[in-house]
Structure formats: structure tokens, C-alpha cells
N, C-alpha and C positions, 0 to 999 in steps of 0.2 A: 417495384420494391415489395418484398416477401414481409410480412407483418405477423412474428412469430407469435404460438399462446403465450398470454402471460400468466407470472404463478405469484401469487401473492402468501407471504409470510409474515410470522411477527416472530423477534428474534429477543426473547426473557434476557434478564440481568445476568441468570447463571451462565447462561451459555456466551455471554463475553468475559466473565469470567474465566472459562476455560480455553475459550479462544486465546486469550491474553496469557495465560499459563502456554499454553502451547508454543506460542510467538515468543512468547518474554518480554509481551510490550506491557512496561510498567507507568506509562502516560494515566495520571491522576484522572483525565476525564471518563478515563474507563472501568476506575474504579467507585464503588457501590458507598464505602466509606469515606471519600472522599466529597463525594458529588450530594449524598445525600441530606447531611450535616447544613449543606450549600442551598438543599431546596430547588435542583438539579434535577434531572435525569441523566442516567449514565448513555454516553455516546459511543455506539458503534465502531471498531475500528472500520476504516475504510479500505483495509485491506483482507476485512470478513465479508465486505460487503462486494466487494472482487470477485474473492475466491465464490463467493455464489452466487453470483453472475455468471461467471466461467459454467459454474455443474451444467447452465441450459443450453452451451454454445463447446460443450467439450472437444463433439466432433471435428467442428470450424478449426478448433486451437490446434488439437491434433492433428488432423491432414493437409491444413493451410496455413494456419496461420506464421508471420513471418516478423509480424512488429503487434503490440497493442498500445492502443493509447490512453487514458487516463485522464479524466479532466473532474477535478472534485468541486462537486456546488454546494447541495444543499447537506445540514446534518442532521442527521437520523439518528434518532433515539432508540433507547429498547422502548418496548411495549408499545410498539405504534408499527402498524399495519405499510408492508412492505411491498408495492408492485413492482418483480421484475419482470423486462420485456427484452425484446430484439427486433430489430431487423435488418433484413441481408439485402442488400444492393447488389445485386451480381455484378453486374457495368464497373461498380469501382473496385470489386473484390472486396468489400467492408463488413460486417458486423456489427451491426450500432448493439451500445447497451443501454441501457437505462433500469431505472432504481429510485421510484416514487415514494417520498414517507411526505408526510406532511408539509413539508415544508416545500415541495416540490421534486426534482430530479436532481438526487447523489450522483450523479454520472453527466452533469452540464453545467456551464458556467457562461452567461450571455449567449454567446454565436457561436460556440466551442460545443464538443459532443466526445462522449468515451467511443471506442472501436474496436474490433480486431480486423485487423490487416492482411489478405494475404500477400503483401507488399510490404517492403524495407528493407534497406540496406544495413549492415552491419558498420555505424559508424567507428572512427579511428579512435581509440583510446586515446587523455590524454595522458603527458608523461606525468608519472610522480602520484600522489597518494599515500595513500596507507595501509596495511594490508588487516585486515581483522579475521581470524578463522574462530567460526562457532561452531561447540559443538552439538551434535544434533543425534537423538534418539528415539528407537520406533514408536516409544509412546507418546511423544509428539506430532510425528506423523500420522498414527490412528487417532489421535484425537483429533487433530485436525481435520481429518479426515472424515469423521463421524459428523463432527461439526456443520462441514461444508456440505456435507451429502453428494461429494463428487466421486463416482460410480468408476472414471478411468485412474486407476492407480498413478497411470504416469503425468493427469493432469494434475491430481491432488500433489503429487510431491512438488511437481515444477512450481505450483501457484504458494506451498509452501514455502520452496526458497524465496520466493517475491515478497511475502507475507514478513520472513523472517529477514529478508533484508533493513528493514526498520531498525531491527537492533544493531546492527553491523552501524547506518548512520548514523544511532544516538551513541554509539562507543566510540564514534571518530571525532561525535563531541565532545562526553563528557571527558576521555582522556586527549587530549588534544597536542597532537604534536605541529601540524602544520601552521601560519600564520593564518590562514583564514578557519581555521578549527579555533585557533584562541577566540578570533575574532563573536565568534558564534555563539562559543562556551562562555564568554563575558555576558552576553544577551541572557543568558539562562539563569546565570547565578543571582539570586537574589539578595544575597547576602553585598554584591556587589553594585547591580544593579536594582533598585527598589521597581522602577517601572518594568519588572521583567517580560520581556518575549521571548516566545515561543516559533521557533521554525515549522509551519502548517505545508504540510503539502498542497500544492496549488494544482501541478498539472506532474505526471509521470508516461515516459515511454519506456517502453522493453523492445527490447530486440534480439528474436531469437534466431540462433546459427540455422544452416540447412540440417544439420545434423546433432543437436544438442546432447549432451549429456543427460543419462538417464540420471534421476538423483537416487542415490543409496540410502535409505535412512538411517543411518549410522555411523559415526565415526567424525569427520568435520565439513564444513561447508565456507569456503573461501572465500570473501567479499575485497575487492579492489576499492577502496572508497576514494574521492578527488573529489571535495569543495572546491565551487569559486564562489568568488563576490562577484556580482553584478551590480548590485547597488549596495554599498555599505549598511550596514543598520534596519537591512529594507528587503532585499532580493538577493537570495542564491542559488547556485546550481548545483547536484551532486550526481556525477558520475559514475556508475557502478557499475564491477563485473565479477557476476558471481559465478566459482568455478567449483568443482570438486576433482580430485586425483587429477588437477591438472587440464581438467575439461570443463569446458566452456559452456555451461550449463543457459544463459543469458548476460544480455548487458543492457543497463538502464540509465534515461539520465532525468532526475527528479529538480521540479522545478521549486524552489521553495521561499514561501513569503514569510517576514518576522510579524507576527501579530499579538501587542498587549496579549497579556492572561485577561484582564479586564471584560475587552473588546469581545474574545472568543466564548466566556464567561457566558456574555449576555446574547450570545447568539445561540446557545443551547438552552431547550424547553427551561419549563419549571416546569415541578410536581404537580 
């Protein structure tokens, strides 16, 4: 096993700010007026913390890679000191990531580890969902861009539609046509529910075609979204396949836990 350099960062409040403008992820923990009122630190998206992971393995993504995996642990705050690392397993075709703050590795959870693949099959869509089209402009993608400091134009855009798939799942919540979108949407509203939760990403795959679509930065980006329950109140699954002009850019399927605002509260720093 190859034990790549690590590069270590610290990622300021503004710059999830702009992260967060770019995405259009409007999650409270990522906000500055929210969190600090709370005596908080504002939490990193973990799909910023992706996308620059990706800048040091671009090559890997680019000529191999075929599935990536995703396993979210620890969470990282701004202004705390970031080691990312790699390493390549030739034997299994792998790419491990990792992404140290504090609190240990954003990229593992028990026995579980993040990766890139040059392995995976393109699993079968299920039927039904919902279709959500965003749209999407070049200064999104230069921001993002700038942001992640990813060097290959065509890993920046791909890792932005990944980025910007977020939104696509919280629009299939907040507007919710399917019976397990209400199901989900009810967990959210507080208005409804007082003990509200929160759907956290637990674990995520992608899986990319042999031949993907390049992304265009402009114009709209297609999201297939399919909820299921696995456990009512507790565990679900969201299926995604995100296309432009018709092509198949990737497909993913997100694993996700409901956890108190409370619970998650107290699991990020204080000031």
C-alpha cells in the first residue's frame, strides 16, 4: 500500500459561506448567524470536504475511477486544522480518503472507510421518483471551483453536480409528492413535529457510467430522486441519478439516518 503526502488546511467561515451560496445548501449548521448566537462553530459541508479530497486523487477519478464511496464520521468545524491524506492499494484498485480535524477522520465510521473505486457496477434504477431540474450557472461553478482548488475542470464540474445534488434531496423533501417524502417532510417541520429531525447523511455511493457526461455549466442539471423507508422514523434510502441533455452524468444512492436537531447540536464544538 502507496501512503500518499498529506496536505493539511484550515477552511475560514467565509469560505463555507461561499461554498454554501454556490451549492445552495441552506442547512442552519452552516450558517455563521445561526450557529453563533448558539455558541457553535459553523460545520463544514461534507460535500466541501469531498470535493477537496477529490483535488489530491483527481488523476485516480479521472482515468479509473468507476464508483466512490462515502462514509461520513467525524464533524469538522471551520477554523480547525484539516489533514487530508490517501492511500492507493493497487491489489484492490482502491483509493482510501481520509480527512482528520479534530475530532478524528470525516471519512470513517467504525470498520467502514471512504474510497475511490476503480470498480462498480452501474446498479438498476428504481422505478418512480421524482424529477427535480436545477438550474445551474458558470459562476457557481468558478466559485466552486476556486473554492475546492480542483486544477481538472472536468473533476470540478462532476464533483459539483455531487455537491449540488443536496439540493435536488432537500426539494424532494421540502416539496414532497411521494408517500415517503411526506413521511420525511413531517420529521422536518417543527411546527408539526416539536422533537424535530433531521435526515444526516450516514454513508453515500456514486457511480459513474464508462462514459459520463461532461457537465456544461449552464443551463439545468437533472436529478432523478427515489426515497425509501427502511426504518420508519429512523433510516432511509435515496436514490439518485443525475443527468444533463439527457446524459448520464452519475448515479448515487445515499444512505440516511433521522437525528434530533438536539442530539446533532451537541455533537458539534462550541466556541
Amino acid at each position: 500500500m502507496n501512503v500518499a503526502n498529506n496536505k493539511q488546511i484550515i477552511i475560514a467561515d467565509e469560505e463555507v459561506a461561499l461554498f454554501c451560496e454556490a451549492t445552495k445548501d441552506d442547512n442552519v449548521i452552516h450558517k455563521k448567524t445561526y450557529m453563533t448566537p448558539r455558541h457553535k462553530r459553523i460545520v463544514v459541508p461534507g460535500m466541501y470536504l469531498l470535493a477537496l479530497a477529490s483535488n489530491y486523487s483527481a488523476a485516480f477519478l479521472k482515468e479509473r475511477a468507476r464508483s466512490v464511496r462515502v462514509v461520513f464520521g467525524s464533524i469538522i468545524s471551520t477554523n480547525e486544522s484539516i489533514c487530508f491524506g490517501q492511500s492507493l492499494c493497487e491489489e484492490e484498485e482502491k483509493l482510501s480518503l481520509y480527512a482528520f480535524g479534530e475530532s478524528g477522520d470525516a471519512f470513517s465510521l467504525k470498520d467502514e472507510y471512504s474510497y475511490i473505486s476503480a470498480k462498480g457496477e452501474m446498479p438498476a434504477f428504481p422505478a418512480g421518483g421524482t424529477l427535480h431540474s436545477l438550474e445551474v450557472n458558470p459562476h457557481q461553478i468558478r466559485s466552486f471551483t476556486s473554492l475546492t482548488k480542483i486544477e481538472d475542470s472536468v473533476v470540478a464540474r462532476f464533483f459539483f453536480s455531487v455537491a449540488y445534488a443536496s439540493m435536488a434531496l432537500f426539494s424532494a423533501i421540502r416539496n414532497p409528492i411521494t408517500e415517503t417524502e411526506k413521511e420525511i417532510n413531517l420529521l422536518l417541520d417543527k411546527s408539526r413535529n416539536p422533537a424535530q429531525l433531521s435526515p444526516f447523511y450516514q454513508s453515500l455511493e456514486i457511480f459513474i457510467p464508462q462514459s459520463p457526461k461532461i457537465l456544461y455549466p449552464k443551463g439545468n442539471i437533472d436529478y432523478q430522486v427515489h426515497l425509501i423507508r427502511k426504518k420508519k422514523h429512523r433510516l432511509y434510502a435515496a436514490h439518485l441519478r443525475c443527468m444533463q441533455s439527457e446524459k448520464l452524468v452519475f448515479q448515487a444512492k445515499y444512505d440516511l439516518i433521522a437525528i434530533p436537531d438536539r442530539l446533532i447540536m451537541r455533537m458539534i464544538k462550541d466556541l
